[in-house]
C-alpha positions in Angstrom: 251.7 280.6 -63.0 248.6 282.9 -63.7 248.3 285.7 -61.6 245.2 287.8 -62.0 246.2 291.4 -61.0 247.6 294.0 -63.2 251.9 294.8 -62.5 252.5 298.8 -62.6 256.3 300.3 -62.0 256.7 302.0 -58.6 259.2 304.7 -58.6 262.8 303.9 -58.6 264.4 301.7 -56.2 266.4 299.0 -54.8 265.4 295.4 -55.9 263.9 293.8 -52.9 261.2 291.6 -51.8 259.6 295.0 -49.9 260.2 297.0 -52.8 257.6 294.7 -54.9 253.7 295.7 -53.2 250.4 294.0 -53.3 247.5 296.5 -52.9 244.2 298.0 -54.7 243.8 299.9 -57.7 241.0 302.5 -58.0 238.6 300.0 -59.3 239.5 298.0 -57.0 241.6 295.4 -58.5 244.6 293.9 -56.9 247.8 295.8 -58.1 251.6 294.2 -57.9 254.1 297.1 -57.7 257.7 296.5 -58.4 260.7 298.7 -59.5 261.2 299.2 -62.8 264.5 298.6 -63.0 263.1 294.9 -62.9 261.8 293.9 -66.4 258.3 292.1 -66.7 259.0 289.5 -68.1 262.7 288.6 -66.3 262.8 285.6 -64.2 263.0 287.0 -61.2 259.9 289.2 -61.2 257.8 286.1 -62.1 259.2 284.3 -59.4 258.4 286.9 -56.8 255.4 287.3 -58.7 254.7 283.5 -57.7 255.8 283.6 -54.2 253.7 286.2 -53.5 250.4 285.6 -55.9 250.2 281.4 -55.0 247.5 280.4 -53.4 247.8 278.6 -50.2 248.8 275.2 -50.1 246.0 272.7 -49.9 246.5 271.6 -46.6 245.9 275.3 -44.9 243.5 276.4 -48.2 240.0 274.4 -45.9 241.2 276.9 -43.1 241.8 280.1 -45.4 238.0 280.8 -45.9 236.2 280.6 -42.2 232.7 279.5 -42.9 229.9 281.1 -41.3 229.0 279.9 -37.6 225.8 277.8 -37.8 223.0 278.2 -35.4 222.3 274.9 -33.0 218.7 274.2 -33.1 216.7 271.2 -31.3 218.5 267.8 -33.5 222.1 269.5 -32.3 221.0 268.9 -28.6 219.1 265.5 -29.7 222.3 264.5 -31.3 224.2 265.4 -28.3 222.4 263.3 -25.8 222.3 260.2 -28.5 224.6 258.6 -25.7 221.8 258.0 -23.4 219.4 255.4 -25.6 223.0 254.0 -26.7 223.9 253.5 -23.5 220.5 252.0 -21.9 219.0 250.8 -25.0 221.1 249.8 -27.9 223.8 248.3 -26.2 222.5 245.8 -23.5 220.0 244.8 -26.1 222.9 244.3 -29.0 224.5 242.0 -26.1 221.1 239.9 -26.2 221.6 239.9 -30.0 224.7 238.8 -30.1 224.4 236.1 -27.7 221.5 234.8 -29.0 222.9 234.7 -32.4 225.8 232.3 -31.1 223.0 229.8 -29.1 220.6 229.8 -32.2 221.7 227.6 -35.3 219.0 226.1 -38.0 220.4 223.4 -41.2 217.5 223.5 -43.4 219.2 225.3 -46.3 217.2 223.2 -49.3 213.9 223.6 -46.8 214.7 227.1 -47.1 215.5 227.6 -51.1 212.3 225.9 -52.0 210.4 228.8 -49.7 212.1 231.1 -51.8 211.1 229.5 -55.2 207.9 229.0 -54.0 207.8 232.9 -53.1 208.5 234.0 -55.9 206.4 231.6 -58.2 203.3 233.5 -56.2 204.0 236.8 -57.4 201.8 238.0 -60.1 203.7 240.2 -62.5 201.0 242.1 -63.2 199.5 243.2 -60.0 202.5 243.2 -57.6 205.4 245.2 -57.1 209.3 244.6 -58.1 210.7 242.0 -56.0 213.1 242.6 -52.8 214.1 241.0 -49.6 211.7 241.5 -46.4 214.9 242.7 -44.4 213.6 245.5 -42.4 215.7 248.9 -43.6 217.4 249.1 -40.5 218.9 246.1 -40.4 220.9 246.9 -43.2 224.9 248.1 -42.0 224.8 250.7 -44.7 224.5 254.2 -43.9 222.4 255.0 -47.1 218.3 255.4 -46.7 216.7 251.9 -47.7 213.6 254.0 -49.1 213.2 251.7 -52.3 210.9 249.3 -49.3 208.8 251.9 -48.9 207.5 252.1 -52.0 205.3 248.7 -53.2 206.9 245.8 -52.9 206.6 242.0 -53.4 208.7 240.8 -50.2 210.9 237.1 -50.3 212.1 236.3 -46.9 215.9 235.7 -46.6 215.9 235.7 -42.6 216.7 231.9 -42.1 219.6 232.1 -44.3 222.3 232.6 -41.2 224.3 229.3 -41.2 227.8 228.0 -42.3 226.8 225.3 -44.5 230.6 223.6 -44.6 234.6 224.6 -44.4 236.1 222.3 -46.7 240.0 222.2 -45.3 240.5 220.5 -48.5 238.9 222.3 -51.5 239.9 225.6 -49.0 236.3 226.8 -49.6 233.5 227.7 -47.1 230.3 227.2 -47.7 228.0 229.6 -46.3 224.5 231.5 -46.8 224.3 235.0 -47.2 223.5 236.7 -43.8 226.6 235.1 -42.3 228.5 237.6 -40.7 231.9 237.9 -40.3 232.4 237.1 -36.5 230.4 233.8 -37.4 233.4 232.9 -40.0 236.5 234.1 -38.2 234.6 232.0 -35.3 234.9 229.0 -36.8 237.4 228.9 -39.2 240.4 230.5 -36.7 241.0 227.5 -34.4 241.6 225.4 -37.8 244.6 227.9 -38.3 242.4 228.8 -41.8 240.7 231.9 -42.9 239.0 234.2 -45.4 241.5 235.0 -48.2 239.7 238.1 -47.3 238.1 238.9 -44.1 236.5 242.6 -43.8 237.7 244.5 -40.1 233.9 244.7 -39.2 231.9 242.0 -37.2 228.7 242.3 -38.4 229.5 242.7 -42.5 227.8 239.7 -44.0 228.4 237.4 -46.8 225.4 238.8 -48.9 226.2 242.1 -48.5 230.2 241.6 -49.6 229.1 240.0 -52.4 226.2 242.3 -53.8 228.2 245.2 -52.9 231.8 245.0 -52.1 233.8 244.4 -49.5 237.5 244.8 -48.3 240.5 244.0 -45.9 244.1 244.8 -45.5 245.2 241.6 -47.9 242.9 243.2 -50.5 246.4 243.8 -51.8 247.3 240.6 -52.5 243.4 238.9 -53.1 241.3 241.8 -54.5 237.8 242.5 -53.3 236.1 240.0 -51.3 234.1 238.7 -54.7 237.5 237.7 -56.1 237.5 235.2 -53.7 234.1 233.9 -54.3 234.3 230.4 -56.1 230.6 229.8 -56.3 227.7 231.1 -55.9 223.9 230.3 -55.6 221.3 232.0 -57.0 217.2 232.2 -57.3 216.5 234.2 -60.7 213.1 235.9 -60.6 211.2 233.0 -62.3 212.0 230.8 -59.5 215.2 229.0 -61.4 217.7 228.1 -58.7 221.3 227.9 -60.5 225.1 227.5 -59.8 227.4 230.1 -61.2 231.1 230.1 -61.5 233.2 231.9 -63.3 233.8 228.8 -66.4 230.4 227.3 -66.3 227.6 228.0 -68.7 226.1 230.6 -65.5 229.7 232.8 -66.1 228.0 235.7 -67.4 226.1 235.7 -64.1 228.7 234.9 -61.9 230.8 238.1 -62.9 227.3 240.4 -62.9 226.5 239.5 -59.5 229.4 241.7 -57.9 227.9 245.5 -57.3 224.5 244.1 -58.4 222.9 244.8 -55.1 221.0 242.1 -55.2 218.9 243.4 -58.6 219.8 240.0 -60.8 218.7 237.3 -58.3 218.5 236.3 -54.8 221.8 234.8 -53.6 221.2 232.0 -51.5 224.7 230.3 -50.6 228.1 230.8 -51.8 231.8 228.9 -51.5 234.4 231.4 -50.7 238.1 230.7 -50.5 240.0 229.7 -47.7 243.3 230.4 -46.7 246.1 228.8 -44.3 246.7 231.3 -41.7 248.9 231.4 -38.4 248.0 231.9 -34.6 249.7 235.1 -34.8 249.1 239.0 -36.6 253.2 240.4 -36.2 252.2 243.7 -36.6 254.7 246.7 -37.4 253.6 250.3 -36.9 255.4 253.4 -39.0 255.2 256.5 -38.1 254.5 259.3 -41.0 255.2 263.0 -40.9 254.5 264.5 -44.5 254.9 268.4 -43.8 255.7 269.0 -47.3 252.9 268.0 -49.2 250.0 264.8 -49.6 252.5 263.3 -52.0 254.5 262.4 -48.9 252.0 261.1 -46.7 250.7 258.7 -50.3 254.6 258.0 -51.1 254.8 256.1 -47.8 251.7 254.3 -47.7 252.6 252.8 -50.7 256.5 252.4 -50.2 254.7 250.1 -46.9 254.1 247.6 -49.4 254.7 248.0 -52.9 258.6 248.3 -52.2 259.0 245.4 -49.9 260.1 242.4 -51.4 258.2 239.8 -50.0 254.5 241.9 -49.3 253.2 241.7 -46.1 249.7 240.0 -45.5 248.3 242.6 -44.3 248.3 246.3 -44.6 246.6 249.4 -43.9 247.1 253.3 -43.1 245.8 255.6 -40.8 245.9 259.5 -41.7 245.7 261.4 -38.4 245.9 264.7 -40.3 247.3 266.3 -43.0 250.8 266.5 -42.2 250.6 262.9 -39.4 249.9 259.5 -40.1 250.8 255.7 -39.1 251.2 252.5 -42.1 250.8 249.5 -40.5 251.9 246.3 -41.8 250.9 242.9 -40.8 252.5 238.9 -41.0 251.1 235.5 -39.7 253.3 234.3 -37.3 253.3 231.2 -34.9 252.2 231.4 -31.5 255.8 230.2 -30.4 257.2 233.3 -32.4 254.8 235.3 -30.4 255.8 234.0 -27.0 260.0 233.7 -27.9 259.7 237.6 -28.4 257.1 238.7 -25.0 255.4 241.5 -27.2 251.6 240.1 -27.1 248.7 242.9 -27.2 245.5 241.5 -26.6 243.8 244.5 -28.6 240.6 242.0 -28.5 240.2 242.8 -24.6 237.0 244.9 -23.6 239.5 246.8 -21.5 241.7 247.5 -24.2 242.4 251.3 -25.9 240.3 251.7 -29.5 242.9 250.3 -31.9 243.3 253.7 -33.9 243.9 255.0 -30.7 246.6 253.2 -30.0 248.1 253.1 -33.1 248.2 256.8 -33.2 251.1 256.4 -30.2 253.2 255.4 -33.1 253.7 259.1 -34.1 255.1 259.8 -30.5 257.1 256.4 -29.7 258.4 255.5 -32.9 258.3 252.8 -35.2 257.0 249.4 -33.1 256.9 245.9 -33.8 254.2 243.9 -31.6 251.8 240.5 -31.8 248.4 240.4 -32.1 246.1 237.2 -31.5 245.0 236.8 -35.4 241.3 236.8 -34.5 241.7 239.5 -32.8 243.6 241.4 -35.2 241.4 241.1 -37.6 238.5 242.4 -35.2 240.3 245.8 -34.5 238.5 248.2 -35.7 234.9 246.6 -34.4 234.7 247.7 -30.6 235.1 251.6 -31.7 233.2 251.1 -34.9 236.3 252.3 -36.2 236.1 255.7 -35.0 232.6 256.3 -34.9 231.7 255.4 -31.6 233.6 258.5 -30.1 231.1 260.4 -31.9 228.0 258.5 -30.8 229.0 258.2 -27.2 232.2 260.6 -26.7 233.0 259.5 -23.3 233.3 255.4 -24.6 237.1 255.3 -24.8 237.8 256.5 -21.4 239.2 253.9 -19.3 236.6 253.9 -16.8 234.5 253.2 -19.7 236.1 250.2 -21.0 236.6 248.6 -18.0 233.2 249.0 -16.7 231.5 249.0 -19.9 233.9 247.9 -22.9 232.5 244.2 -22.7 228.8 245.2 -24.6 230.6 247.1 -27.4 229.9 248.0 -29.8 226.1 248.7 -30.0 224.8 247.1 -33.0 224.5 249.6 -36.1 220.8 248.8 -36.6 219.6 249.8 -32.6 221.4 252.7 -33.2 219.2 253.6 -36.2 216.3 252.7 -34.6 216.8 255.0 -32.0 218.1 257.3 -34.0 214.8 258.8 -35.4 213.9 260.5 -38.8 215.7 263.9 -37.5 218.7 262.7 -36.4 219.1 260.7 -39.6 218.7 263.6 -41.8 221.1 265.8 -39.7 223.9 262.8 -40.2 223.3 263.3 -44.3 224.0 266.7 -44.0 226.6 266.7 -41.3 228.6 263.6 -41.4 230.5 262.1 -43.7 230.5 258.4 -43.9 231.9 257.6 -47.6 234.3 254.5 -48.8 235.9 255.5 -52.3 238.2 253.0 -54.6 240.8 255.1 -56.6 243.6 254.3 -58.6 247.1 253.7 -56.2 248.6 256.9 -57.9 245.8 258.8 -57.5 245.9 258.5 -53.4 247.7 261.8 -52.8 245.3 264.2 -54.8 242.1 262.4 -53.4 243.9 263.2 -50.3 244.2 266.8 -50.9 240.7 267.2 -52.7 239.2 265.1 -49.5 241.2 267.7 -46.9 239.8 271.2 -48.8 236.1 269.5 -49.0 235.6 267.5 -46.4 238.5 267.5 -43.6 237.3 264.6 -41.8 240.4 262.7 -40.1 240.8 260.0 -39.2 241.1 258.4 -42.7 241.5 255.0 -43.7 243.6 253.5 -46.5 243.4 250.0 -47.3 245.2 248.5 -51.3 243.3 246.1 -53.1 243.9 244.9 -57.0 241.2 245.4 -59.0 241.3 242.6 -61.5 241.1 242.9 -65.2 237.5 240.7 -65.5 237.1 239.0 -69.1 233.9 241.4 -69.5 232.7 244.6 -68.8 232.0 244.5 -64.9 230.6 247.6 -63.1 233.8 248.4 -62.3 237.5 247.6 -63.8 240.8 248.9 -64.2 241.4 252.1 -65.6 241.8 251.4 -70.2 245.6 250.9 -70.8 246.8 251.4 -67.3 249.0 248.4 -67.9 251.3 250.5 -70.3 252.2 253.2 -67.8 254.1 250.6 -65.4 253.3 251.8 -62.2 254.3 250.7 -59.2 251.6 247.6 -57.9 250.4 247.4 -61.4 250.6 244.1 -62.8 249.2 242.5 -66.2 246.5 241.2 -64.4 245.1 244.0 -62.3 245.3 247.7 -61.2 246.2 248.3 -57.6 244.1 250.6 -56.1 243.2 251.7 -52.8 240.1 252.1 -50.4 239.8 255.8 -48.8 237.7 255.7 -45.9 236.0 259.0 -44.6 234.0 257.9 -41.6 233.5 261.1 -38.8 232.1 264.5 -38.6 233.9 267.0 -40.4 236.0 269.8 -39.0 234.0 272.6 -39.8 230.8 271.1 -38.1 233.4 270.0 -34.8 234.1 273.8 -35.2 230.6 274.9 -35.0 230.3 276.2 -38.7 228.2 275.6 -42.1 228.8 272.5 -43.8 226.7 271.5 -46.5 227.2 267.9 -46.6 225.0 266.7 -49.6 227.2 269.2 -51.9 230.4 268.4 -50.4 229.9 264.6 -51.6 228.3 265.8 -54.6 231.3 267.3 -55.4 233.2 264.2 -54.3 231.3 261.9 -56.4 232.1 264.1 -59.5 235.8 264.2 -58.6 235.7 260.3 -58.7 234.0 260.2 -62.4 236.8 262.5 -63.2 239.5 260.7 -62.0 238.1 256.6 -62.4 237.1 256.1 -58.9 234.6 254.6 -57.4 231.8 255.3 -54.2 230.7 252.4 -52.5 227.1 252.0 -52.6 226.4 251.2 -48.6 226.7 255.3 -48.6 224.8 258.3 -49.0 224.7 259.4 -53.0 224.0 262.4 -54.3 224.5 260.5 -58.4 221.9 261.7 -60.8 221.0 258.2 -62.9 223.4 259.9 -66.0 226.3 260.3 -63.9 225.8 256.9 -61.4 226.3 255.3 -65.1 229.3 257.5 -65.9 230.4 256.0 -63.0 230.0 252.5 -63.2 229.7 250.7 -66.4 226.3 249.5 -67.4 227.3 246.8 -70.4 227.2 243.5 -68.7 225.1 244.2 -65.6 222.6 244.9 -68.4 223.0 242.1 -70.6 222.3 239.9 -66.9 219.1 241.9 -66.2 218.0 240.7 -69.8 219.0 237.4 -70.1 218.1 236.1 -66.1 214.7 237.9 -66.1 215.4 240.3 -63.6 213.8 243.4 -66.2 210.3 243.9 -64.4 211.3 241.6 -61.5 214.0 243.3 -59.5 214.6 247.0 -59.4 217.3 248.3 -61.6 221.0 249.7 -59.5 220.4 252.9 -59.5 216.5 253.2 -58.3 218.0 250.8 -55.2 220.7 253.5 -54.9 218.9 256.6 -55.1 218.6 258.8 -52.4 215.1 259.9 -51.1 212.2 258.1 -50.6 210.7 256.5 -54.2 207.6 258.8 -55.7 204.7 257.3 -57.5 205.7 258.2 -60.8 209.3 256.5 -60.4 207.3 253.4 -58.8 204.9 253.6 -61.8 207.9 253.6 -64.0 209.1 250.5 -62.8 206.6 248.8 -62.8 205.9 249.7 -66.4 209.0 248.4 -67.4 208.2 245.3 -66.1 204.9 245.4 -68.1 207.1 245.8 -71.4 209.3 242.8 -70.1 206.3 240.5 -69.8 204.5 241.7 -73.1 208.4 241.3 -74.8 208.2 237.7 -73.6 204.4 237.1 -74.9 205.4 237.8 -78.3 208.9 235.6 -78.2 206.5 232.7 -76.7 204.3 233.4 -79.6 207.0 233.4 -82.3 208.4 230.4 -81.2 205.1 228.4 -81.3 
């Protein structure tokens, strides 16, 4: 233990706790007097010394230096009224959305392909921009800025690509286009008692967008990441190639580059994803977690809720309320006559119904419960609340008055709610809001805890495991080196478990009224994730210079995929799609620059081969 003060003998005394005094020298420094009977170096002066020189305990150290109150001005009000176009705008018309996208079905999925090829054959290398989808911004779920379409562009349209294709009960594969959502699959694939091997909480996630990115559930623990369950997938290079890529073909390379891409190797067109058998029932167990003592409590049990059992559950997940209160939840398929024989049924799918993380949070006064959930429904949860955002967006939502009258059009869809939202309001959300998703190592979820409570201090947070697969090359992301030689606990040959932290609400200090600088505060969590082999996901807000996005994921294969598929001077590289801001003129220039090089590269390999 370092203390920084200098230790001075007080005059004579008896060896007590009062007799040893904190105070100020002349110059000001902090001075520890003790008796001198009591030698320095003895170990009970350096344990006083420690008792009374630590600093405070993470948990209370976000609360030991009050931040200045910040001064409301005109988007504080804006953002407080947001509840009115959400009311009378974005929800009736996400009702319309939703019922329309139920009622309208096309099958022209080769029709559609050869638009795309045809697209893309148009584009002139040397005259028009890098290639991206004509998805309007605000479609996108993602909170981060889609400023990359602002810049010049050569738009393919993707829009018709909404259908199932086929659910093969036989293979166990779907086979579906990219902007399928996940309502659409749980939809259809429910009543034939099969499912997802991993089906993400949120309704309007879509196939695309889990594959490109990454996506998650609560039996991440067991399947990984929602592209470990991809079989297949579809893709248009940037020369108008359509090809099939799985992960033993001669397309391998491509299928393992794909994941994290964000779309800047090819345009996915249709992918087969695996199915699972599956039961009528989610029996769903809810422990109670009270962790005064430290974050190591609160992460031992989260992980005792499914790393010790012997026979893992299907599904799992945590809540932390706070820093010292949290529920694990644990989930099972069972039968609909299992359901019935033991009379605890919670419809959590009714409109009426409390916000799941709500109700969950009863746990910590009632005790352990054991209850069924309709699966569908269960795996739906977190959708009506958008998880715990909605509170924030319209604060009066989970009243019960509310629900009842109202609780049938939630949730307003994400992209109404950014298109009311306005330029202002978005801004004040990057600096005042926290919506992150970080991937760490399973015995790293304690500190990430603690460093996430003194910087940010957002609560609810979510924690969800998921194996992160040892791939045969270099993905963007992977296991941390040799992490199979320290024998954790969930660590198996074949993959690292790790965990999802989600950070999705305003955090305390704003609620408080005070300063928060929100672009340094996930600055600083970025850097603690390069530190520690974590990982952001890239729907969010980064802060990542280009050096240290690359110190976070790794660059070796995706790069060997932009080379070899043509996607150098066709599709923007990971990071321009990532960065935050809108794109200048010299980055565009840049770009497209590159893609001059690419083509001239090609000339002269033409010309040597002739």
């Amino acid at each position: 233990m370092e203390c920084v003060v200098a230790m001075r003998a007080r005059p004579s005394g008896s060896l007590a706790l009062q007799d040893l005094v904190l105070d100020r020298g002349d110059n000001g420094a902090a001075v520890l007097w003790f008796p001198p009977s009591l030698p320095q170096g003895s170990l009970a002066l350096q344990y006083l010394i420690e008792v009374i020189m630590a600093p405070p305990p993470a948990a209370a150290a976000a609360h030991s230096s009050k931040r200045k109150r910040r001064k409301k001005v005109l988007v504080d009000y804006l953002v407080l009224f947001r509840w009115i176009p959400a009311i009378f705008i974005a929800l009736p018309v996400s009702a319309l959305i939703y019922l329309c996208s139920y009622l309208v079905a096309t099958w022209e999925h080769d029709e559609n392909v050869i638009k795309v090829v045809r697209r893309l054959k148009q584009r002139d290398p040397s005259k028009d921009g890098l290639v991206c989808t004509a998805r309007k911004p605000w479609v996108v779920v993602g909170m981060r800025n889609v400023d990359y379409k602002r810049a010049r562009r050569f738009e393919v349209d993707l829009s018709g690509f909404t259908n199932i294709l086929e659910i093969d009960s036989e293979r166990m594969v779907a086979r579906v286009e990219p902007l399928v959502s996940m309502a659409q699959i749980t939809k259809a694939t429910c009543p034939m008692n099969l499912s997802l091997a991993v089906a993400p909480e949120f309704d309007d996630l879509t196939v695309g967008g889990l594959i490109n990115s990454y996506g998650i559930s609560g039996s991440s623990h067991i399947y990984g990441l929602f592209s470990d369950t991809v079989v297949a997938m579809e893709v248009v290079l940037g020369d108008g190639r359509v090809v099939r890529a799985t992960k033993d073909n001669e397309h391998s390379d491509l299928f393992y580059g794909m994941p994290w891409s964000q779309g800047t190797l090819g345009l996915l067109v249709s992918a087969e994803v695996k199915l699972i058998p599956i039961k009528e029932y989610m029996r769903v167990t809810y422990t109670p977690v009270r962790a005064a003592a430290s974050f190591k409590d609160m992460a031992q049990a989260y992980a005792d809720s499914f790393v010790a059992a012997a026979d893992p559950p299907d599904f799992v997940e945590g809540l932390v309320y706070s820093a010292t209160e949290g529920v694990m939840m644990t989930g099972v398929y069972a039968t609909a006559e299992e359901a019935r024989n033991n009379r605890r049924i919670n419809r959590v799918g009714w409109w009426f119904k409390p916000w799941f993380y709500q109700y969950a949070q009863t746990a910590l006064r009632r005790g352990e419960l054991v209850e069924y959930i309709p699966t569908r429904e269960y795996y739906h949860r977190h959708t009506r609340s958008l998880y715990w955002e909605a509170k924030l967006i319209i604060p009066f939502a989970d009243q019960f008055w509310f629900r009842l009258l109202l609780g049938w059009l939630m949730p307003p869809k994400i992209s109404l709610l950014k298109i009311t939202q306005g330029e202002a309001i978005r801004n004040y959300y990057h600096d005042n809001h926290v919506i992150q998703d970080v991937l760490v190592p399973l015995h790293k979820v304690a500190d990430v805890l603690e460093f996430a409570h003194a910087e940010l201090e957002v609560y609810p947070v979510w924690l969800c495991p998921h194996r992160l697969f040892k791939p045969p090359v270099k993905t963007m992301v992977q296991p941390e080196a040799g992490y199979e030689h320290h024998r954790r606990r969930g660590d198996t040959a074949y993959a690292q478990m790790f965990t999802d932290v989600g950070f999705y609400y305003a955090p305390a200090a704003v609620l408080r009224g005070e300063e928060f600088n929100g672009a340094e505060a996930v600055r600083r969590l970025e850097q603690w994730l390069i530190a520690n082999h974590g990982y952001q996901a890239q729907y969010a807000v980064s802060e990542l210079s280009e050096k240290d996005f690359w110190r976070m994921f790794d660059a070796t294969h995706y790069e060997h995929c932009r080379r070899k598929y043509g996607a150098v001077g066709t599709f923007m590289s990971n990071y321009y799609k990532s960065k935050k801001g809108k794109k200048t003129d010299k980055e565009v220039k840049q770009a497209e620059a590159e893609a001059a090089a690419a083509i001239h590269d090609q000339q002269i390999q033409a010309a040597d081969a002739e």
